[in-house]
C-alpha positions as CSV (number, residue, x, y, z in Angstrom):
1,X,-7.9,46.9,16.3
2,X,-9.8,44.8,13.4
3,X,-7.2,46.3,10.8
4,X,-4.6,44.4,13.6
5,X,-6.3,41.3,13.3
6,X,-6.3,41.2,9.8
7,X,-3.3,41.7,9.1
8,X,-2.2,39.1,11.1
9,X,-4.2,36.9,10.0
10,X,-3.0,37.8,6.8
11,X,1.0,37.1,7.4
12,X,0.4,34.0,9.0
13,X,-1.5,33.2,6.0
14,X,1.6,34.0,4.1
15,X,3.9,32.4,6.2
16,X,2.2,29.4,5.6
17,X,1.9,29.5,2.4
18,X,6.2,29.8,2.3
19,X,6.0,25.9,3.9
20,X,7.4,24.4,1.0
21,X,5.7,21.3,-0.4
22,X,7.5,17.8,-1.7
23,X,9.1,17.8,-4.9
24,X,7.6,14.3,-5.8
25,X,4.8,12.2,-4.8
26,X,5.6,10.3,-1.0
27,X,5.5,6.8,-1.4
28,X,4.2,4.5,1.7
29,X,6.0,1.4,1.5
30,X,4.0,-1.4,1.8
31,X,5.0,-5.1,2.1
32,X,4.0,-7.5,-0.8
33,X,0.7,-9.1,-0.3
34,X,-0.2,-7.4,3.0
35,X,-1.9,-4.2,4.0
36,X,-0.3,-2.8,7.5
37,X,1.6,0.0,8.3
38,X,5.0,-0.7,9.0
39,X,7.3,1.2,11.5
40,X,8.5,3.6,8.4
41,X,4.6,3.8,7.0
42,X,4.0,5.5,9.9
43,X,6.5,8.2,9.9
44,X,5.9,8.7,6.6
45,X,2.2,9.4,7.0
46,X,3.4,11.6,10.1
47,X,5.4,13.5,7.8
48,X,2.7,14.0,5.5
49,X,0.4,15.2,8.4
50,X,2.9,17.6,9.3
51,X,3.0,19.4,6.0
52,X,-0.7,19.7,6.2
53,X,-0.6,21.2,9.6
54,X,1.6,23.7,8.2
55,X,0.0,24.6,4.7
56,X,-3.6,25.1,5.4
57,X,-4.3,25.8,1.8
58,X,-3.2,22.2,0.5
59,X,-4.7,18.6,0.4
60,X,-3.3,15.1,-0.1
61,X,-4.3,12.3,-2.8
62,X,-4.0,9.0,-2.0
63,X,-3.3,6.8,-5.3
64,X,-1.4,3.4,-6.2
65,X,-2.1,0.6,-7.9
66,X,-1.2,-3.4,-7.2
67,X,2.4,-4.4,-7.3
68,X,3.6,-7.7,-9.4
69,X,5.2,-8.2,-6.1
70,X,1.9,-8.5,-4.4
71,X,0.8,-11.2,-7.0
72,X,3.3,-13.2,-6.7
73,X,3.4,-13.0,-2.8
74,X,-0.2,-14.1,-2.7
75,X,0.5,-16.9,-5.4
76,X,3.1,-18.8,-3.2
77,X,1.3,-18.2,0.1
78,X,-2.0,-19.8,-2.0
79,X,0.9,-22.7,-2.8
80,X,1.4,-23.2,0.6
81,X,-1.9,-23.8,1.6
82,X,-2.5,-25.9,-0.6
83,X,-0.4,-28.5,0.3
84,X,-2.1,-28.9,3.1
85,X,-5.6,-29.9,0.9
86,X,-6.4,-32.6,0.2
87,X,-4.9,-33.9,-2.6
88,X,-3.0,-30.7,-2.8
89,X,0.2,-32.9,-1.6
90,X,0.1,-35.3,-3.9
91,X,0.8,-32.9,-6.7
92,X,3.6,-31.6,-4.7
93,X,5.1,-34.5,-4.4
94,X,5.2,-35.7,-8.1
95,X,6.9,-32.2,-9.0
96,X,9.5,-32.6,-6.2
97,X,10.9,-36.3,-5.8
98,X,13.7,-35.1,-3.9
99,X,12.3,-35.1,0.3
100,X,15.0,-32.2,1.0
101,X,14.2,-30.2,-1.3
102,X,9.7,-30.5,-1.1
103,X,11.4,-29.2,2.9
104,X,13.5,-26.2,1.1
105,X,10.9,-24.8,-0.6
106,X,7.8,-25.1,1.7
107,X,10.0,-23.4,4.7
108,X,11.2,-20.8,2.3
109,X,7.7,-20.0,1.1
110,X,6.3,-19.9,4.8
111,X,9.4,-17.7,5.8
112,X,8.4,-15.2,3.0
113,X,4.8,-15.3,4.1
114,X,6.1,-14.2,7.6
115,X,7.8,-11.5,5.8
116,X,11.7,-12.6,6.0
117,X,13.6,-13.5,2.8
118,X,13.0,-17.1,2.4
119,X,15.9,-17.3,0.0
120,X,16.2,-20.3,-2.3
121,X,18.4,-21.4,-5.5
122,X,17.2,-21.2,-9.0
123,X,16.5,-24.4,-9.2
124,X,14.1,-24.3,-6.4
125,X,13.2,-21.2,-7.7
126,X,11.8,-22.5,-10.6
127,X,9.9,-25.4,-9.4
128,X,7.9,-22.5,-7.1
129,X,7.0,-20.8,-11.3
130,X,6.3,-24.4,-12.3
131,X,3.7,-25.3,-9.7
132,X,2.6,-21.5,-9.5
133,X,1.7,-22.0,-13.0
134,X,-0.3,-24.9,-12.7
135,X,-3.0,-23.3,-10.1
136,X,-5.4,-20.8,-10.9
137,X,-3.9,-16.4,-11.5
138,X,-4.6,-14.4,-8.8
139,X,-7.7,-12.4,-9.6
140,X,-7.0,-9.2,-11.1
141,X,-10.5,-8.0,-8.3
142,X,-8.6,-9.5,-5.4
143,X,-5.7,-6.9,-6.4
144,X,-7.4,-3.8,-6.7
145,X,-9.1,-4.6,-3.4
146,X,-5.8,-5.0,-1.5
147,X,-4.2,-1.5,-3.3
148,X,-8.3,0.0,-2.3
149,X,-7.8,-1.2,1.6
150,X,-4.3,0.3,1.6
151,X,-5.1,3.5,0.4
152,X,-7.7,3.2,3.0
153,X,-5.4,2.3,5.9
154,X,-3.8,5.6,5.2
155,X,-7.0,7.9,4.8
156,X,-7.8,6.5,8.4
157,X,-4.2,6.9,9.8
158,X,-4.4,10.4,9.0
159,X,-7.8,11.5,10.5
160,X,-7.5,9.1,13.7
161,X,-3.8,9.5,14.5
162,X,-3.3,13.7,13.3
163,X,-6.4,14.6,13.5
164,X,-6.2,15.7,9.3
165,X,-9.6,16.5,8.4
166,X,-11.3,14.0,6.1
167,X,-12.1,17.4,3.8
168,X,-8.2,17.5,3.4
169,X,-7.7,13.8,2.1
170,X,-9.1,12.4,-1.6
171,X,-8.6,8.7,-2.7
172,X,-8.1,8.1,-6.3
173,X,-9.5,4.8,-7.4
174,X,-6.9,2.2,-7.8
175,X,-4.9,2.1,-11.2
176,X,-5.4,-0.3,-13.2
177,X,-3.3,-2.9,-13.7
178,X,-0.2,-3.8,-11.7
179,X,3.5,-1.7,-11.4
180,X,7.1,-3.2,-11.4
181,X,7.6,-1.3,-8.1
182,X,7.2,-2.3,-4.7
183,X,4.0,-1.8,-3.2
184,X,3.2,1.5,-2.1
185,X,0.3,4.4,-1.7
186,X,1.6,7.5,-3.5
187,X,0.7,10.8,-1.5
188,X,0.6,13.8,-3.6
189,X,0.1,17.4,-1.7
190,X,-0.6,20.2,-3.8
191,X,-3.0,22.9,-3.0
192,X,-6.6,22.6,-3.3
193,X,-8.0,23.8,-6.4
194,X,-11.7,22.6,-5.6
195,X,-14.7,25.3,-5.5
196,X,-15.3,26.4,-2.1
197,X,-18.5,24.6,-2.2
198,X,-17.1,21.2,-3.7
199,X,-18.5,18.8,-0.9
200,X,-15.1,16.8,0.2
201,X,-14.8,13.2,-0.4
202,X,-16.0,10.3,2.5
203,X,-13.8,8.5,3.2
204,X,-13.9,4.8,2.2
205,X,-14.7,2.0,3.7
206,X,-11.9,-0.8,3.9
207,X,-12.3,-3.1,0.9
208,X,-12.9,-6.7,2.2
């Protein structure tokens, strides 16, 4: 009866080993600037889950680094605040003497914070690089802690919503410096190389 039991155990084993793994790193889409799951996050992290469920010899890294897209986002929404300081309108109004357009380009930024296009012309365009220019960068530290609280969010997603274990899931520290692509956490799922008695990485805390 043992020798049933183990071998068994041992097909299933081998069954699961068969699951094949992703060819390339799954990226979580992320929207500029922000750090919540979107509709398509979350299938993707289901997806993920499900691979794990199905290879119990493999683990997933969570990795990514700040996108230029999130600097820039967080630049214009900074712009718009602004203008309501004091003082902060004043400036806004010498670099735009035309009424419609200081209207164009504050309702396109806000519509961009709410995440919809906010489309504008170059000219308009270039007025936003002109007075973006003129305020203080973005810290480089307020970057890596957005790209830190993301890869987070999807640590968390993964123990509270599939019930991974937290033994199965590593975060890499943040890259340094910022990508051309869209914002996104890259999963990678390979299978666990670490010692048997390797204590498994905690989880970490959302970055504030």
């Amino acid at each position: 009866m043992t020798d049933v039991v183990a071998s068994a155990l041992r097909e299933t084993i081998a069954r699961a080993r068969q699951t094949p793994l992703p060819a390339a790193p799954i990226q979580i889409a992320f929207a500029p600037g922000r750090a919540e799951l979107s509709v398509q996050a979350a299938r993707q992290i289901a997806s993920i889950a499900q691979v794990l469920a199905g290879r119990p010899d493999v683990v997933v890294e969570l990795g990514g680094a700040p996108s230029n897209a999130d600097r820039r986002w967080i630049a214009e929404q900074e712009l718009v605040a602004n203008l309501d300081e004091p003082g902060g309108f004043t400036g806004f109004l010498r670099a735009l003497g035309v009424r419609d357009q200081r209207e164009r380009v504050r309702d396109a930024l806000e519509d961009r914070g709410a995440g919809r296009p906010g489309r504008l012309d170059a000219d308009d365009e270039e007025v936003v690089d002109e007075l973006i220019a003129e305020r203080p960068p973005v810290s480089d530290e307020r970057l890596s802690a957005l790209a830190a609280t993301r890869l987070t969010l999807v640590a968390n997603a993964l123990a509270t919503e599939h019930a991974v274990s937290p033994a199965r899931v590593m975060i890499a520290t943040p890259d340094r410096g910022e990508t051309a692509a869209p914002p996104a956490v890259r999963a990678s799922i390979g299978v666990d190389r670490r010692s048997p008695d390797r204590t498994a990485p905690t989880v970490l805390k959302a970055a504030r």
